[in-house]
C-alpha positions as CSV (number, residue, x, y, z in Angstrom):
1,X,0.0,0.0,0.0
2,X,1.3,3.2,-0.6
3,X,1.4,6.0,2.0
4,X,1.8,8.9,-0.8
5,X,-1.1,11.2,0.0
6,X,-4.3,11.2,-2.6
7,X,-6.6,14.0,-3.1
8,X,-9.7,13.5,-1.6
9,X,-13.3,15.4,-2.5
10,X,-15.3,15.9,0.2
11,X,-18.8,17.6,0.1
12,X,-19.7,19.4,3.0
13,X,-22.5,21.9,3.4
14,X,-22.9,22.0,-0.7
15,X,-18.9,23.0,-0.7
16,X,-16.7,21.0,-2.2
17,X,-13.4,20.6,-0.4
18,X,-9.9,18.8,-1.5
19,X,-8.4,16.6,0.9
20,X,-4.7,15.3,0.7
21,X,-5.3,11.7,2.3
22,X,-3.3,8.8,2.7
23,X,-5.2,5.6,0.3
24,X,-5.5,3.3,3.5
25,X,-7.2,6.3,5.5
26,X,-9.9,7.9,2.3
27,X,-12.9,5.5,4.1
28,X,-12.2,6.7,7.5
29,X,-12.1,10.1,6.2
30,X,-14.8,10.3,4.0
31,X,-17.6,8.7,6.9
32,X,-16.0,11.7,9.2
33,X,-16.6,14.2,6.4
34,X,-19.9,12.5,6.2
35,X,-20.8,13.3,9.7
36,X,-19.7,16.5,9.8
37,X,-21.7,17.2,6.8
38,X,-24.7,15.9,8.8
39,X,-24.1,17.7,12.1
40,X,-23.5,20.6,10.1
41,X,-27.0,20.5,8.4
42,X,-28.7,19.9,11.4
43,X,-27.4,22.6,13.0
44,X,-28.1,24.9,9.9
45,X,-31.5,23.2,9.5
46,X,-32.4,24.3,13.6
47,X,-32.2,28.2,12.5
48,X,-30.5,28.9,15.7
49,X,-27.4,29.4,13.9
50,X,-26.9,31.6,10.8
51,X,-23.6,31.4,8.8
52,X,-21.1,28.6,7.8
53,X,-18.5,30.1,10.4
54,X,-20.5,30.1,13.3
55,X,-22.6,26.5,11.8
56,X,-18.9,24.6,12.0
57,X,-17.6,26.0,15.4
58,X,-20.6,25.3,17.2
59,X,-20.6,21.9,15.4
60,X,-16.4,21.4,16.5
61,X,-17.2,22.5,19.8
62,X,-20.2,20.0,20.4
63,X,-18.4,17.4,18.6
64,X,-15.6,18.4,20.8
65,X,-17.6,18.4,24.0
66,X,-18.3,14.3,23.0
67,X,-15.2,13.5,23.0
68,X,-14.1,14.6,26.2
69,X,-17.1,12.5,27.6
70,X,-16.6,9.5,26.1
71,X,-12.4,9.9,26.8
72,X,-13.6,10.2,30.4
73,X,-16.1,7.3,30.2
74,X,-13.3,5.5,29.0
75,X,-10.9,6.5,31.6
76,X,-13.7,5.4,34.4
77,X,-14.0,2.2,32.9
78,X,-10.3,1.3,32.6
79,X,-10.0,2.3,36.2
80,X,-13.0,0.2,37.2
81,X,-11.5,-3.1,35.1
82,X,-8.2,-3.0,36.6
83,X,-9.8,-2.6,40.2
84,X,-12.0,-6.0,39.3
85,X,-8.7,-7.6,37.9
86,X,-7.1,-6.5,41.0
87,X,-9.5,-7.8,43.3
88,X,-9.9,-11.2,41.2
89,X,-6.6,-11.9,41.6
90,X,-6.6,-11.1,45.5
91,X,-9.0,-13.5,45.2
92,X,-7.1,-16.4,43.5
93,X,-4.2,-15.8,45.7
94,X,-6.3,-16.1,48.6
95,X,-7.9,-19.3,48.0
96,X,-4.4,-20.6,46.7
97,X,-2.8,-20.0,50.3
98,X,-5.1,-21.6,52.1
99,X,-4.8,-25.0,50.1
100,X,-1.4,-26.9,50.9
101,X,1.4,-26.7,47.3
102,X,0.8,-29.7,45.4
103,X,3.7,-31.8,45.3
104,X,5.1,-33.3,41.9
């Protein structure tokens, strides 16, 4: 596979946009400019917001907001599997010293 950058079109908002992309990474980018297109048109479609600027910061900073949640889910859930690990193997150890060694 070749890592030379393509160009890439992307349609966002009726705007076309050229994309320099690596071949291996045009599928990823191409569902992200996707759903940015779609977040983008919902926002515009609301009629809260008026103007493409304004449309794709508040757009990056919900989209922004999100990630920070789900980083911190994630961050609460690798605490809370390595305290069950933890605990697990208190648990094996335990039950292991109270039984004699096995002799061979």
């Amino acid at each position: 596979m070749s890592h030379d950058p393509a160009r890439v079109s992307v349609r966002i908002l009726d705007r076309e946009y050229m994309v320099a992309c690596p071949y291996e990474e045009r599928p990823a980018l191409l569902e992200a400019a996707e759903y940015l297109n779609a977040r983008m048109r919902e926002v515009r479609d609301s009629g809260k917001v008026i103007g493409l600027d304004r449309i794709a910061v508040m757009v990056a900073l919900n989209m922004a907001n999100e990630l920070l949640k789900v980083r911190e889910q994630g961050s609460r859930v690798s605490v809370e599997a390595g305290d069950q690990v933890r605990a697990l193997r208190e648990r094996v150890e335990a039950a292991l010293g109270h039984n004699p060694p096995l002799e061979l």
